[in-house]
N, CA, C and O atoms as a Tripos MOL2 file, in Angstrom:
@<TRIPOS>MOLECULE
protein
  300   299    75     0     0
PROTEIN
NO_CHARGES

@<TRIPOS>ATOM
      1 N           0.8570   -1.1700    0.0000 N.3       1 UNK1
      2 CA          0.0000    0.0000    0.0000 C.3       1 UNK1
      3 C           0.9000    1.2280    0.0000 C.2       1 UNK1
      4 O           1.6190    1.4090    0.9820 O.2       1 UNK1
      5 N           0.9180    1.9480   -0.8530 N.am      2 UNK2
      6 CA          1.5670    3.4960   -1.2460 C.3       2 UNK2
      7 C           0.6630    4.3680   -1.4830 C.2       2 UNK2
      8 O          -0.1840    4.2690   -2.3720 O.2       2 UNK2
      9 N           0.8030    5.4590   -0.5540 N.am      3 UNK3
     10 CA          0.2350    6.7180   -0.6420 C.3       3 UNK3
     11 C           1.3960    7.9180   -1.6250 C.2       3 UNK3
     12 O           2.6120    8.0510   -1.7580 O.2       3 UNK3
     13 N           0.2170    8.5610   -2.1110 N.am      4 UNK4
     14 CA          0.6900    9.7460   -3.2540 C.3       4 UNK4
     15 C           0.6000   10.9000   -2.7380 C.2       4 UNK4
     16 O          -0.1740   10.6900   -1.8040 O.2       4 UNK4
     17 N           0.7790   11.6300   -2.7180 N.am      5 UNK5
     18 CA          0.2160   13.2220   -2.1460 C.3       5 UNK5
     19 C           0.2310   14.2820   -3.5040 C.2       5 UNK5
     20 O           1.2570   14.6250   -4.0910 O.2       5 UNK5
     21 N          -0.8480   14.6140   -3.7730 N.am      6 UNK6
     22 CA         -1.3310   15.4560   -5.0240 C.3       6 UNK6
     23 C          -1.5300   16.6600   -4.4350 C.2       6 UNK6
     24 O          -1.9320   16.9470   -3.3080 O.2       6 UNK6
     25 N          -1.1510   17.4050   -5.4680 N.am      7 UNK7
     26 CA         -1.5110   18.8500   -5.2690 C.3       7 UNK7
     27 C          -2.5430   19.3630   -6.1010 C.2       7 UNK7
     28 O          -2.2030   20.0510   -7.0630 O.2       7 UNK7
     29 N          -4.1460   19.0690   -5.8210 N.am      8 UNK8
     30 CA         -5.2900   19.6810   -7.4150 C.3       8 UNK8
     31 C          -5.2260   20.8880   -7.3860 C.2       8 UNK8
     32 O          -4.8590   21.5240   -6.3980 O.2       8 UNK8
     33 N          -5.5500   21.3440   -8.3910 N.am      9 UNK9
     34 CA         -6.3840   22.7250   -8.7900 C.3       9 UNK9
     35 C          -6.8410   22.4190  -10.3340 C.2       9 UNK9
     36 O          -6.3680   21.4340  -10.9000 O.2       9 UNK9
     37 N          -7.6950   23.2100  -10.9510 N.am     10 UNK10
     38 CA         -8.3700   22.9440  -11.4640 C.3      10 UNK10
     39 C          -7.8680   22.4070  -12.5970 C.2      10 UNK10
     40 O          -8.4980   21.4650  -13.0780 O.2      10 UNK10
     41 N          -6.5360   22.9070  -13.3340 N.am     11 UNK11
     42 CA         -5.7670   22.8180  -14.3520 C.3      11 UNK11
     43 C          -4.9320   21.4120  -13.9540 C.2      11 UNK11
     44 O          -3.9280   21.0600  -14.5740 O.2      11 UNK11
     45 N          -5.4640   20.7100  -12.8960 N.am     12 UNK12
     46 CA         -4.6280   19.5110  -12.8630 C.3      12 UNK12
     47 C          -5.6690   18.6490  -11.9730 C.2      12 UNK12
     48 O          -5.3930   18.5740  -10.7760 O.2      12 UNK12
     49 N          -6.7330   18.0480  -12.3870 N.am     13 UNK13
     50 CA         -7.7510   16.9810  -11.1610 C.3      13 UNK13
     51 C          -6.5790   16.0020  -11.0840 C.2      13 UNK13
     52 O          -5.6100   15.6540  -11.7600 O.2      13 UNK13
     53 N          -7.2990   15.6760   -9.6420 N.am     14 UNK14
     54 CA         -6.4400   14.6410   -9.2350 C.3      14 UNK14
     55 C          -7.0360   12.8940  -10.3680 C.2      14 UNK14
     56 O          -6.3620   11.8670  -10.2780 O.2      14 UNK14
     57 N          -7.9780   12.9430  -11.0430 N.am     15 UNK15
     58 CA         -7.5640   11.3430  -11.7520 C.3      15 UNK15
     59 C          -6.9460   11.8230  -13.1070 C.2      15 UNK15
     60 O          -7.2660   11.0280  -13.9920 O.2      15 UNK15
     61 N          -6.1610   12.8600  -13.5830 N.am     16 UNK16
     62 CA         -5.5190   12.9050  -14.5010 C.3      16 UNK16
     63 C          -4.0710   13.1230  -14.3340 C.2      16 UNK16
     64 O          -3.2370   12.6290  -15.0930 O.2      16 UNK16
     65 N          -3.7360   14.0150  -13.1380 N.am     17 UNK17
     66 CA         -2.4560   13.3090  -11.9940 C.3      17 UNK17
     67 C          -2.1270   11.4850  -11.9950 C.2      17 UNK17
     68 O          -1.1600   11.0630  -12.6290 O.2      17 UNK17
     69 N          -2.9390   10.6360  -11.3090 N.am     18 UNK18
     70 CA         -3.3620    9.7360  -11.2490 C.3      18 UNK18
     71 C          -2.9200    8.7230  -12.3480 C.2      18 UNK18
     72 O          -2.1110    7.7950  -12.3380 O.2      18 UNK18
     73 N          -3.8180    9.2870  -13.3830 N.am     19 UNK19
     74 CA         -3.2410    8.2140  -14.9870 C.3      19 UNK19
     75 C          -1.6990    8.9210  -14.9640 C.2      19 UNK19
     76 O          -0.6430    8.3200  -15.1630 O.2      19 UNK19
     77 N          -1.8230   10.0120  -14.7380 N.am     20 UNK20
     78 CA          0.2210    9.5210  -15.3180 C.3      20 UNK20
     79 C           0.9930    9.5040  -14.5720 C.2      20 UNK20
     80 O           2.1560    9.8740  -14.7320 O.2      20 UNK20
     81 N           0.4630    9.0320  -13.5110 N.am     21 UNK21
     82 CA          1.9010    8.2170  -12.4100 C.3      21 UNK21
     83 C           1.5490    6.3870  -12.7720 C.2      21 UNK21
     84 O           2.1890    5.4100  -12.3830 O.2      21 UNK21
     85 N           0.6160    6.4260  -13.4260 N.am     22 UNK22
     86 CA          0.4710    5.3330  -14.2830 C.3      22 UNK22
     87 C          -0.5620    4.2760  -13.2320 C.2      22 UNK22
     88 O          -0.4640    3.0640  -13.0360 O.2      22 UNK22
     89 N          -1.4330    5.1550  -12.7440 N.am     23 UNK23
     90 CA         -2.5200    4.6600  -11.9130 C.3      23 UNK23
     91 C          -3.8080    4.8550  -12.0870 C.2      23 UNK23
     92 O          -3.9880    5.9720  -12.5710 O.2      23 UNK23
     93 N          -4.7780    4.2810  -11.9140 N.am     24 UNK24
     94 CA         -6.2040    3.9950  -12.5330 C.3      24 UNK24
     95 C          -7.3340    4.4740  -11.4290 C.2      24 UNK24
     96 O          -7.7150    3.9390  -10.3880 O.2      24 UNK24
     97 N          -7.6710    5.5700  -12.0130 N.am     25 UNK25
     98 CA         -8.1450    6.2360  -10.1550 C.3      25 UNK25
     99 C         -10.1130    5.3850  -10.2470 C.2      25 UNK25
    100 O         -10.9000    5.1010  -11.1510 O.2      25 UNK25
    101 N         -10.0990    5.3070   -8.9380 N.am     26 UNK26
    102 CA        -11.5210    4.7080   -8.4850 C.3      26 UNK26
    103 C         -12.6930    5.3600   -8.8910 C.2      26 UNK26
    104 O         -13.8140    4.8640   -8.9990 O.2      26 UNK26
    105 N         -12.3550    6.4690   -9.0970 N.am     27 UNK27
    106 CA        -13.4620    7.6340   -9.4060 C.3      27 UNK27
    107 C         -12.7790    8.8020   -9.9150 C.2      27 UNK27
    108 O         -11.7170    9.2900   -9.5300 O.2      27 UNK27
    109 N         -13.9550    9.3640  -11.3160 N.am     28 UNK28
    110 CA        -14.1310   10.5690  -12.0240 C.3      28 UNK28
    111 C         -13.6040   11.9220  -11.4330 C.2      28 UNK28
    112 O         -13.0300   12.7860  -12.0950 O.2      28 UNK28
    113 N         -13.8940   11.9850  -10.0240 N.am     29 UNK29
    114 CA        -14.0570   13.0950   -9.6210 C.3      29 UNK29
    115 C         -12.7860   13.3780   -8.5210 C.2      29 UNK29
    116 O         -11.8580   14.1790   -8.6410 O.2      29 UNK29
    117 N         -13.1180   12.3060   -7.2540 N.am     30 UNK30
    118 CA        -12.6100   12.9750   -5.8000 C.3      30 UNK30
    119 C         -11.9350   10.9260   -5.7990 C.2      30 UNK30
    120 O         -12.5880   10.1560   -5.0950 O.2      30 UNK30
    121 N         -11.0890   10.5270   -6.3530 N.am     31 UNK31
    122 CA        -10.3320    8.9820   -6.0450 C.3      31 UNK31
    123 C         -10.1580    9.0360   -4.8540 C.2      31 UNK31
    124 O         -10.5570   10.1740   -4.6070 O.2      31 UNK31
    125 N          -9.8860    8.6670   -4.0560 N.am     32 UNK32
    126 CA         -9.6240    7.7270   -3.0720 C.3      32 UNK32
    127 C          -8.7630    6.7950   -2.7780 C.2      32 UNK32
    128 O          -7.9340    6.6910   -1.8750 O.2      32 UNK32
    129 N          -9.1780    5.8730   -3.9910 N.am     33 UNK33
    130 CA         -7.8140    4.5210   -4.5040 C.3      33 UNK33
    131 C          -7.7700    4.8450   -5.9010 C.2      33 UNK33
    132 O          -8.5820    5.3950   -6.6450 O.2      33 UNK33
    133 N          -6.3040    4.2360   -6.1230 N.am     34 UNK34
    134 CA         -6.0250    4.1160   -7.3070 C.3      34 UNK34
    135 C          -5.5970    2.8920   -7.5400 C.2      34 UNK34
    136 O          -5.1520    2.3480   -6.5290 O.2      34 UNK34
    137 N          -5.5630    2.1650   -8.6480 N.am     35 UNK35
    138 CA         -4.6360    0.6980   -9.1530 C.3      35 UNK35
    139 C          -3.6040    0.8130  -10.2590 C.2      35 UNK35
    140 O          -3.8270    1.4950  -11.2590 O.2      35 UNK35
    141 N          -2.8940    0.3930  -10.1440 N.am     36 UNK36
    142 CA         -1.7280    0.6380  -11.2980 C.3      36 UNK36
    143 C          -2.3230   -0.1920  -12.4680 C.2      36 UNK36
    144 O          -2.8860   -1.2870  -12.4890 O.2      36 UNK36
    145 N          -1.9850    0.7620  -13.4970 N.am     37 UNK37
    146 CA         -2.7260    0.5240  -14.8790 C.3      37 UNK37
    147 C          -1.4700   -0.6760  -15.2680 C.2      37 UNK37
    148 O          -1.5050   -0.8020  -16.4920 O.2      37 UNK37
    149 N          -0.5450   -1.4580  -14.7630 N.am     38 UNK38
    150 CA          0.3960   -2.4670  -15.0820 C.3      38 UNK38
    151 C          -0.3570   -3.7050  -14.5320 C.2      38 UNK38
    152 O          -0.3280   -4.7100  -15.2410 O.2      38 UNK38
    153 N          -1.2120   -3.7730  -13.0380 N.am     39 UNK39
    154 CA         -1.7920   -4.6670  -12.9320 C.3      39 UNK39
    155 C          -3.0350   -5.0860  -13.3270 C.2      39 UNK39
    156 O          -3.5930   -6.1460  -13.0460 O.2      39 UNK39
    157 N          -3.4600   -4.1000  -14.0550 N.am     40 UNK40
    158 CA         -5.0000   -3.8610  -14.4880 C.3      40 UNK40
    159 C          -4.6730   -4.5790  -15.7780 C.2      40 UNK40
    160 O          -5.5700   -5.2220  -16.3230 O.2      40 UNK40
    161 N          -3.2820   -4.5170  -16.3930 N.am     41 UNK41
    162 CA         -2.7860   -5.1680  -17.8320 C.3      41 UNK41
    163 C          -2.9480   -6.8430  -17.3060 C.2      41 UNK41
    164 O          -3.6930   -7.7750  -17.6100 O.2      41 UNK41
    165 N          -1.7830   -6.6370  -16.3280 N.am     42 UNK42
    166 CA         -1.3030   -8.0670  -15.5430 C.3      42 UNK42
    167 C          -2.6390   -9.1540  -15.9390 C.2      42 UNK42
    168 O          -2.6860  -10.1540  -16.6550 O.2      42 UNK42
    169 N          -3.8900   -8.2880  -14.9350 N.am     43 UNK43
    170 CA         -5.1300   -9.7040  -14.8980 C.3      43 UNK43
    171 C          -5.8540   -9.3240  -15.8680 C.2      43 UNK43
    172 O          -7.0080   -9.5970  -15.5390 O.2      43 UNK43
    173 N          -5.8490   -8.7690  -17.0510 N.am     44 UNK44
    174 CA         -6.6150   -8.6300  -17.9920 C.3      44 UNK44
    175 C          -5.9110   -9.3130  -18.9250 C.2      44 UNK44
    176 O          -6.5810   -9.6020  -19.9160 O.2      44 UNK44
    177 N          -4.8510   -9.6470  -18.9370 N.am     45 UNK45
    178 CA         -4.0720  -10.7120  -19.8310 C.3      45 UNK45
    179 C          -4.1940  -12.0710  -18.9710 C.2      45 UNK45
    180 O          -3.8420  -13.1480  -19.4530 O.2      45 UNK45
    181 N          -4.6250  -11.9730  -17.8900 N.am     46 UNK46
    182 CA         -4.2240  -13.1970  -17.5060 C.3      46 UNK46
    183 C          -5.5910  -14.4510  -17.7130 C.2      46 UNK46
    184 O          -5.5610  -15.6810  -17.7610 O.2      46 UNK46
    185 N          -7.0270  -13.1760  -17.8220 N.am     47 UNK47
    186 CA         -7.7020  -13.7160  -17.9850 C.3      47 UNK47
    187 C          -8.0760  -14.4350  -19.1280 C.2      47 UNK47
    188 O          -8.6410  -15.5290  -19.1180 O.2      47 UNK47
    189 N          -7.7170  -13.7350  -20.1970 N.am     48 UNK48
    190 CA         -7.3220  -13.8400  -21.3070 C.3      48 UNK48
    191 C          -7.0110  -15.7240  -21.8270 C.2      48 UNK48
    192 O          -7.5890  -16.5570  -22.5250 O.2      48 UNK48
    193 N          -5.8500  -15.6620  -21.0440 N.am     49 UNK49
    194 CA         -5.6040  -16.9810  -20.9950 C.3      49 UNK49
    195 C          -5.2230  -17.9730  -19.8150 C.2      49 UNK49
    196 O          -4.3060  -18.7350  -19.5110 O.2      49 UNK49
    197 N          -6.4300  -17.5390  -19.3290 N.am     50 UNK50
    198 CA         -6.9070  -18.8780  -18.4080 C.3      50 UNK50
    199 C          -8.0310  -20.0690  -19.0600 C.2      50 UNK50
    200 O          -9.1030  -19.6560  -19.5020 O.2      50 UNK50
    201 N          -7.8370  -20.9910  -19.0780 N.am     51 UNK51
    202 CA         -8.4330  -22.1040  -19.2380 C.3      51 UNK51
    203 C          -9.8400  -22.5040  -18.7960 C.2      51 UNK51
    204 O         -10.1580  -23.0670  -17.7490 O.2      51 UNK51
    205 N         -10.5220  -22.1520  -19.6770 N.am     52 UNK52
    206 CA        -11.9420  -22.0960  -19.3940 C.3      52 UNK52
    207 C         -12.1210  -23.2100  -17.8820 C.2      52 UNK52
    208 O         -11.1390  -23.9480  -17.8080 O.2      52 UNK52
    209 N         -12.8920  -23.3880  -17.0150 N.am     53 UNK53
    210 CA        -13.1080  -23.8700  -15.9410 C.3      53 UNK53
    211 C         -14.4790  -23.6310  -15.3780 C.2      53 UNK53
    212 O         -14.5560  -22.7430  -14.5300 O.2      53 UNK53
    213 N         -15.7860  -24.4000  -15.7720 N.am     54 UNK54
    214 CA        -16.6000  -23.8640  -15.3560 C.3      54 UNK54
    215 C         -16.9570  -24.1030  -14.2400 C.2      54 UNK54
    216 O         -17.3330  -23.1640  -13.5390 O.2      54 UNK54
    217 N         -16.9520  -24.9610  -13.9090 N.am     55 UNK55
    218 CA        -17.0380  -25.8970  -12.6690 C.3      55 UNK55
    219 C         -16.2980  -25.0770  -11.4560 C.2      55 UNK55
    220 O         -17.0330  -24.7900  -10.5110 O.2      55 UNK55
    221 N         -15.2040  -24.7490  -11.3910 N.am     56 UNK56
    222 CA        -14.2950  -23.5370  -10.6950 C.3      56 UNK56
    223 C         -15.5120  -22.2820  -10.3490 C.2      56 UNK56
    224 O         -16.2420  -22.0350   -9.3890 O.2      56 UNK56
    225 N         -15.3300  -21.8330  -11.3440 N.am     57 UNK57
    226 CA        -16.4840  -20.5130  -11.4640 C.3      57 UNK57
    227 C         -17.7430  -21.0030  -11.2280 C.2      57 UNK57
    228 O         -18.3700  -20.0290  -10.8100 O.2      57 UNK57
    229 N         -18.4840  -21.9690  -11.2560 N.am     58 UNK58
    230 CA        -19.4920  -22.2160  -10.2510 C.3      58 UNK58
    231 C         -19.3980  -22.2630   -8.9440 C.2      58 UNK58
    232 O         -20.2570  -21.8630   -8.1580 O.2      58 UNK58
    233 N         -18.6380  -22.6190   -8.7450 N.am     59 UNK59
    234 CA        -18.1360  -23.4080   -7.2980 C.3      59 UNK59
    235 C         -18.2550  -21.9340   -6.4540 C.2      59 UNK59
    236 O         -19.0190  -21.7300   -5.5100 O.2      59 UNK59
    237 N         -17.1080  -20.7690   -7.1600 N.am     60 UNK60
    238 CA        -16.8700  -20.0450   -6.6710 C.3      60 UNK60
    239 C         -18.0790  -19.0750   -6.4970 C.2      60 UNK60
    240 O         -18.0860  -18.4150   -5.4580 O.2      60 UNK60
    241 N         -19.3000  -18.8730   -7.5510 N.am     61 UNK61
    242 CA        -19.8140  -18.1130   -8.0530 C.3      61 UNK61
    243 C         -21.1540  -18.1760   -6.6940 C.2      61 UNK61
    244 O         -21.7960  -17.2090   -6.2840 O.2      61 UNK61
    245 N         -21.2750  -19.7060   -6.2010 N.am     62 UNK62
    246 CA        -22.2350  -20.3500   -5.1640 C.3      62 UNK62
    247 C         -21.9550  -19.9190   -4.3480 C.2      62 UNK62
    248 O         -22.7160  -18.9920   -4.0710 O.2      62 UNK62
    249 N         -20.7700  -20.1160   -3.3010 N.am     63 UNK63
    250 CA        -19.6710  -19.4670   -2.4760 C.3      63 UNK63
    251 C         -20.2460  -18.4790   -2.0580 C.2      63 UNK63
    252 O         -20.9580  -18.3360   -1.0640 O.2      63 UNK63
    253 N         -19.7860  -17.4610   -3.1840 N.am     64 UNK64
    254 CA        -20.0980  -16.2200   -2.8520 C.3      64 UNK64
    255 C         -21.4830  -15.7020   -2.6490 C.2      64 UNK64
    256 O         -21.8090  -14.9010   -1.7730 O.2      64 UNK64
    257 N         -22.4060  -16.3360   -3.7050 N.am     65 UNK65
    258 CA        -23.5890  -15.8670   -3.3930 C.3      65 UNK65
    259 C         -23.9880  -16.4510   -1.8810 C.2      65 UNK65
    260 O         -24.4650  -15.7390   -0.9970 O.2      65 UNK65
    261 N         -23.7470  -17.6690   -1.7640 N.am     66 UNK66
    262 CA        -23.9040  -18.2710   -0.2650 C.3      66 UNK66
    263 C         -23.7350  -17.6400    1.0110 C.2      66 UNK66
    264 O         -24.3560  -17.9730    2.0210 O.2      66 UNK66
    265 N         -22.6450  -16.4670    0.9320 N.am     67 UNK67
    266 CA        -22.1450  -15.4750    1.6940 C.3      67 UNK67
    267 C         -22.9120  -14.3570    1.8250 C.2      67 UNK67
    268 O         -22.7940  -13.6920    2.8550 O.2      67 UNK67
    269 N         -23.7750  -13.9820    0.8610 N.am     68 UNK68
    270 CA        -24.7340  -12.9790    0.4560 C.3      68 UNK68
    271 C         -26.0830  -13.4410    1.1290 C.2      68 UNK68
    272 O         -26.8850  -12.6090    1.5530 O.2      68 UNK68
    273 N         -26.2990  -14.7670    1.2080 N.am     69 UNK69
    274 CA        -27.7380  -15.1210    1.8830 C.3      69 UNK69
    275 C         -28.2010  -15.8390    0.8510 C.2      69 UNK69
    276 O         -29.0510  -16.6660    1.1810 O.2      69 UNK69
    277 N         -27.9330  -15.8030   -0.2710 N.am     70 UNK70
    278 CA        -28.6050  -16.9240   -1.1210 C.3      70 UNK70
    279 C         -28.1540  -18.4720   -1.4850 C.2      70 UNK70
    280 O         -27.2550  -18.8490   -2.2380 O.2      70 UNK70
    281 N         -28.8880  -19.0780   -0.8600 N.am     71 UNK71
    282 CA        -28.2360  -20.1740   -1.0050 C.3      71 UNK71
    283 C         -28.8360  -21.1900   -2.4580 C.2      71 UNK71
    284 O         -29.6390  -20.7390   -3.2740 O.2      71 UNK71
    285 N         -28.3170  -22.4320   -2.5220 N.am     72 UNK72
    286 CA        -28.7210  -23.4030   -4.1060 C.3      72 UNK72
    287 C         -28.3930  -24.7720   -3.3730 C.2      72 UNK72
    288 O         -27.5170  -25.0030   -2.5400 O.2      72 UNK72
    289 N         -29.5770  -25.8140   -4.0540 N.am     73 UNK73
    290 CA        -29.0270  -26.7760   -3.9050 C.3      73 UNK73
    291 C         -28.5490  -27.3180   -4.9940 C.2      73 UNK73
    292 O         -29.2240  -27.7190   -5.9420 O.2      73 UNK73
    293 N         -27.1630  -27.3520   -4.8750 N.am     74 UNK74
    294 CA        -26.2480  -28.0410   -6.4780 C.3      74 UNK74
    295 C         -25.4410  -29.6080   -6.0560 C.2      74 UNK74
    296 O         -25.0970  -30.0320   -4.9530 O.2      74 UNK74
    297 N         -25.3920  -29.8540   -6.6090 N.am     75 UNK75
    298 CA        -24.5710  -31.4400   -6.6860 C.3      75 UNK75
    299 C         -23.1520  -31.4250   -7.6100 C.2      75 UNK75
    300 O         -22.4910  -32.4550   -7.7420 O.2      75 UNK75
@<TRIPOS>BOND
     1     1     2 1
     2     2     3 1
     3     3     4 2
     4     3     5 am
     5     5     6 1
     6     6     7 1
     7     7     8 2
     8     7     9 am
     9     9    10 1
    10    10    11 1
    11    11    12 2
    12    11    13 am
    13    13    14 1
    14    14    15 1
    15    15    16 2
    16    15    17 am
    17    17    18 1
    18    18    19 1
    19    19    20 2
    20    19    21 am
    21    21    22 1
    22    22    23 1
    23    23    24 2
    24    23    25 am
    25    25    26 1
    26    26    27 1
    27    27    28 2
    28    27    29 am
    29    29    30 1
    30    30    31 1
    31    31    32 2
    32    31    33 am
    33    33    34 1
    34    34    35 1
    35    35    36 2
    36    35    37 am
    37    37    38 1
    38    38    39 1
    39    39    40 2
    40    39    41 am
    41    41    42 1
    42    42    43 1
    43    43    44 2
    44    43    45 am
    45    45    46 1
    46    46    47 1
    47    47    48 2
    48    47    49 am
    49    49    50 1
    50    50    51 1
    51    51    52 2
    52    51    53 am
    53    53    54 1
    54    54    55 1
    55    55    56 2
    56    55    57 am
    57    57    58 1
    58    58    59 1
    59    59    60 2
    60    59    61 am
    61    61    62 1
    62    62    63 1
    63    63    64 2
    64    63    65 am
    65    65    66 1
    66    66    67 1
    67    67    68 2
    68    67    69 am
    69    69    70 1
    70    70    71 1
    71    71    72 2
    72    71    73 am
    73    73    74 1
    74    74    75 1
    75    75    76 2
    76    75    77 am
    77    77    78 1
    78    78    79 1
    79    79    80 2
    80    79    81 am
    81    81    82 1
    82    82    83 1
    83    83    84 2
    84    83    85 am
    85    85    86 1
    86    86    87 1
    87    87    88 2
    88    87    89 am
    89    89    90 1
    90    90    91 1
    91    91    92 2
    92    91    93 am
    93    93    94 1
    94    94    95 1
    95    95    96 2
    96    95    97 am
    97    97    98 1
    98    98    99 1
    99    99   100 2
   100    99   101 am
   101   101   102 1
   102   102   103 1
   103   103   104 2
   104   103   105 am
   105   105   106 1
   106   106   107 1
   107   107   108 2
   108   107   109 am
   109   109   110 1
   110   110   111 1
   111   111   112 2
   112   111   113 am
   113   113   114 1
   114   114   115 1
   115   115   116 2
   116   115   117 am
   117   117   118 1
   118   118   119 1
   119   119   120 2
   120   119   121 am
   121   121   122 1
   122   122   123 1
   123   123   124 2
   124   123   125 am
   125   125   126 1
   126   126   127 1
   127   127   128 2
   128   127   129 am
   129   129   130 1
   130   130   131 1
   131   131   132 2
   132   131   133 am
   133   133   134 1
   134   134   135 1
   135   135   136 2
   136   135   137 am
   137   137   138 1
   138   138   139 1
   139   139   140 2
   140   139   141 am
   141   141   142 1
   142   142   143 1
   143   143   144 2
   144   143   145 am
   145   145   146 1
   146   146   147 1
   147   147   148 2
   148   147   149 am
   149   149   150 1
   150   150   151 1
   151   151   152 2
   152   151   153 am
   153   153   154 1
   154   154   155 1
   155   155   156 2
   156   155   157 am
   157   157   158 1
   158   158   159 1
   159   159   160 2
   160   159   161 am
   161   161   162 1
   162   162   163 1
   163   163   164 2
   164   163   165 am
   165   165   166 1
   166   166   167 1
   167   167   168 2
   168   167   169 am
   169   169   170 1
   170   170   171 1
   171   171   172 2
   172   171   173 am
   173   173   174 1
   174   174   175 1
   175   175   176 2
   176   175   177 am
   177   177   178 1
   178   178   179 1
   179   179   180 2
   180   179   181 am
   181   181   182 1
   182   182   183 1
   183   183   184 2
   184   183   185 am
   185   185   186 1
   186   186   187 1
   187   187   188 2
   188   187   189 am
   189   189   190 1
   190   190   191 1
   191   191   192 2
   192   191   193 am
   193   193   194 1
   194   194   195 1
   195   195   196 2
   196   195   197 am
   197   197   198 1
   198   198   199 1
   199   199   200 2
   200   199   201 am
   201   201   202 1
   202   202   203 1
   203   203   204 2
   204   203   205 am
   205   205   206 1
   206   206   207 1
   207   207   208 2
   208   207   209 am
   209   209   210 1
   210   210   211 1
   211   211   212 2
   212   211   213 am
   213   213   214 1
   214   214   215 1
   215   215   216 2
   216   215   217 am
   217   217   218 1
   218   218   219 1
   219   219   220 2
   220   219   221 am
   221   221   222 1
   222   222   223 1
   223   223   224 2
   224   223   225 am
   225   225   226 1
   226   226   227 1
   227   227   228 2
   228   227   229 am
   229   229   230 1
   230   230   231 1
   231   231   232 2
   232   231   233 am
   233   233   234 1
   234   234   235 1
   235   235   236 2
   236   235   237 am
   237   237   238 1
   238   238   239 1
   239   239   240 2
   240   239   241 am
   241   241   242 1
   242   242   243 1
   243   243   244 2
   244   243   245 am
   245   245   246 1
   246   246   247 1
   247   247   248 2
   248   247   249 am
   249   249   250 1
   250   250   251 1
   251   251   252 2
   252   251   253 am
   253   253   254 1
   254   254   255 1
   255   255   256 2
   256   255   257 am
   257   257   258 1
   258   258   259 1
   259   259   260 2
   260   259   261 am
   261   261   262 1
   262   262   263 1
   263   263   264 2
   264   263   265 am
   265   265   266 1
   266   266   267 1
   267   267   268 2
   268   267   269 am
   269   269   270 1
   270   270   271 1
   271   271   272 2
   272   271   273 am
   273   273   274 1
   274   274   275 1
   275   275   276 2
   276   275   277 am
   277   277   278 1
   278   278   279 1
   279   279   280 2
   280   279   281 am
   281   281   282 1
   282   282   283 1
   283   283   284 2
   284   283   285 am
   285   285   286 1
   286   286   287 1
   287   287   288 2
   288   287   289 am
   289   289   290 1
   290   290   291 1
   291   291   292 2
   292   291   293 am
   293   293   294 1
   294   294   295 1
   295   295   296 2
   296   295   297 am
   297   297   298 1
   298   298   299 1
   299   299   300 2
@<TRIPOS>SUBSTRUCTURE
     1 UNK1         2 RESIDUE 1 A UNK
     2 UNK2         6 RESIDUE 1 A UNK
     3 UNK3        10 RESIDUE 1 A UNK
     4 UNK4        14 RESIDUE 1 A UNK
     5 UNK5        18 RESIDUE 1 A UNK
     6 UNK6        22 RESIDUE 1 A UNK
     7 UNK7        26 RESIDUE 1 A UNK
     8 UNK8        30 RESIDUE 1 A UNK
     9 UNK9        34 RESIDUE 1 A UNK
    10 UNK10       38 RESIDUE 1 A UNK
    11 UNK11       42 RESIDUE 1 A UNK
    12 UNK12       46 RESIDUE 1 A UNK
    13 UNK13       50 RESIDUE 1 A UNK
    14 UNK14       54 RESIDUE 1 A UNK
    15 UNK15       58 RESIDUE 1 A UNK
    16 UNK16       62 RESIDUE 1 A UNK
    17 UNK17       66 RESIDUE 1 A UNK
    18 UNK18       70 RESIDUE 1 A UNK
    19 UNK19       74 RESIDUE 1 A UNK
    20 UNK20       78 RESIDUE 1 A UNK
    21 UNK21       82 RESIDUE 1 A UNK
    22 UNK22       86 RESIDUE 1 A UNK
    23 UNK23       90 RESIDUE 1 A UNK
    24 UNK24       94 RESIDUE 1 A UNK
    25 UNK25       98 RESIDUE 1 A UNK
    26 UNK26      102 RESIDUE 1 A UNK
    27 UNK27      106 RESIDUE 1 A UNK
    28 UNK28      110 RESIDUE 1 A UNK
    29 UNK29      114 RESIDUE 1 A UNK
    30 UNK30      118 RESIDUE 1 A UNK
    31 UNK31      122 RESIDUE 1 A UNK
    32 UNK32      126 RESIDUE 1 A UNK
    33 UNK33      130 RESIDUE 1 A UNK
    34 UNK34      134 RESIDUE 1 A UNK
    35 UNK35      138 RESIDUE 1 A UNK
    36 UNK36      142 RESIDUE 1 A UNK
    37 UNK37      146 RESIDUE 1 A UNK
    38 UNK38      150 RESIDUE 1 A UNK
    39 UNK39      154 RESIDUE 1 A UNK
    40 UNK40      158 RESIDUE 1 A UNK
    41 UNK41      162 RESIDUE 1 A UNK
    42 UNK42      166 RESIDUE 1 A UNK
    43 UNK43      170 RESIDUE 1 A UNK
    44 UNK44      174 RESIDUE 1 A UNK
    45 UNK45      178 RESIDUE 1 A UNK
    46 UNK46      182 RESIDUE 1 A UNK
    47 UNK47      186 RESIDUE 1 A UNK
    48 UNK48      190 RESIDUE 1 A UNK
    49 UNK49      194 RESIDUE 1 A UNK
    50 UNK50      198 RESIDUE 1 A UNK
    51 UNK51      202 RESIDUE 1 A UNK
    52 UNK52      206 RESIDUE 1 A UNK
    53 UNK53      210 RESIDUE 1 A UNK
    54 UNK54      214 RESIDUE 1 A UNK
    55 UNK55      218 RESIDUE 1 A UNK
    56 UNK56      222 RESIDUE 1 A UNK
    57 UNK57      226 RESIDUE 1 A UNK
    58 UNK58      230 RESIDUE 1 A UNK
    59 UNK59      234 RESIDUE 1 A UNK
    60 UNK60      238 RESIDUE 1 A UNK
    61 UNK61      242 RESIDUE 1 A UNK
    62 UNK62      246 RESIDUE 1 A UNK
    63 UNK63      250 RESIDUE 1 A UNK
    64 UNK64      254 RESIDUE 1 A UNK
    65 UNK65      258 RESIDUE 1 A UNK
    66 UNK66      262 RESIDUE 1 A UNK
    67 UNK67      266 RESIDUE 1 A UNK
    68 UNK68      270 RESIDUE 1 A UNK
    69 UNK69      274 RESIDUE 1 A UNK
    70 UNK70      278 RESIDUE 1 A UNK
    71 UNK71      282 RESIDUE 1 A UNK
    72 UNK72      286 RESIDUE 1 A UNK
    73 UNK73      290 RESIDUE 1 A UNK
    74 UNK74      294 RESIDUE 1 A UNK
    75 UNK75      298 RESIDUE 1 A UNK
């Protein structure tokens, strides 16, 4: 976790600061977080080529909703 310290004014918002320290701000307006636009590459390639798995992504997809309150009966 790395903090930035920006200086805005109007001729510089902070998510256009942001993209060129090469970070992907959370929001339009007032960010908060940012993610580096290298890891945003990282798992967007990675998904890319991952090996379809549906069974995985069910599994996981139940899980989570299960955590939410909805539950399934699956086999």
């Amino acid at each position: 976790l790395n903090y930035v310290q920006l200086h805005i004014c109007p001729c510089a918002p902070a998510p256009v600061q942001l993209v060129k320290w090469g970070l992907f701000p959370c929001s339009p307006v007032y960010p908060a977080l940012a993610v580096s636009l290298d890891m945003l590459e990282f798992v967007s390639t990675l998904f890319v080529h991952l090996a379809p798995n549906e069974t995985a992504w069910a599994d996981a997809l139940t899980s989570f909703l299960a955590r939410q309150g909805h539950v399934f009966e699956v086999q």
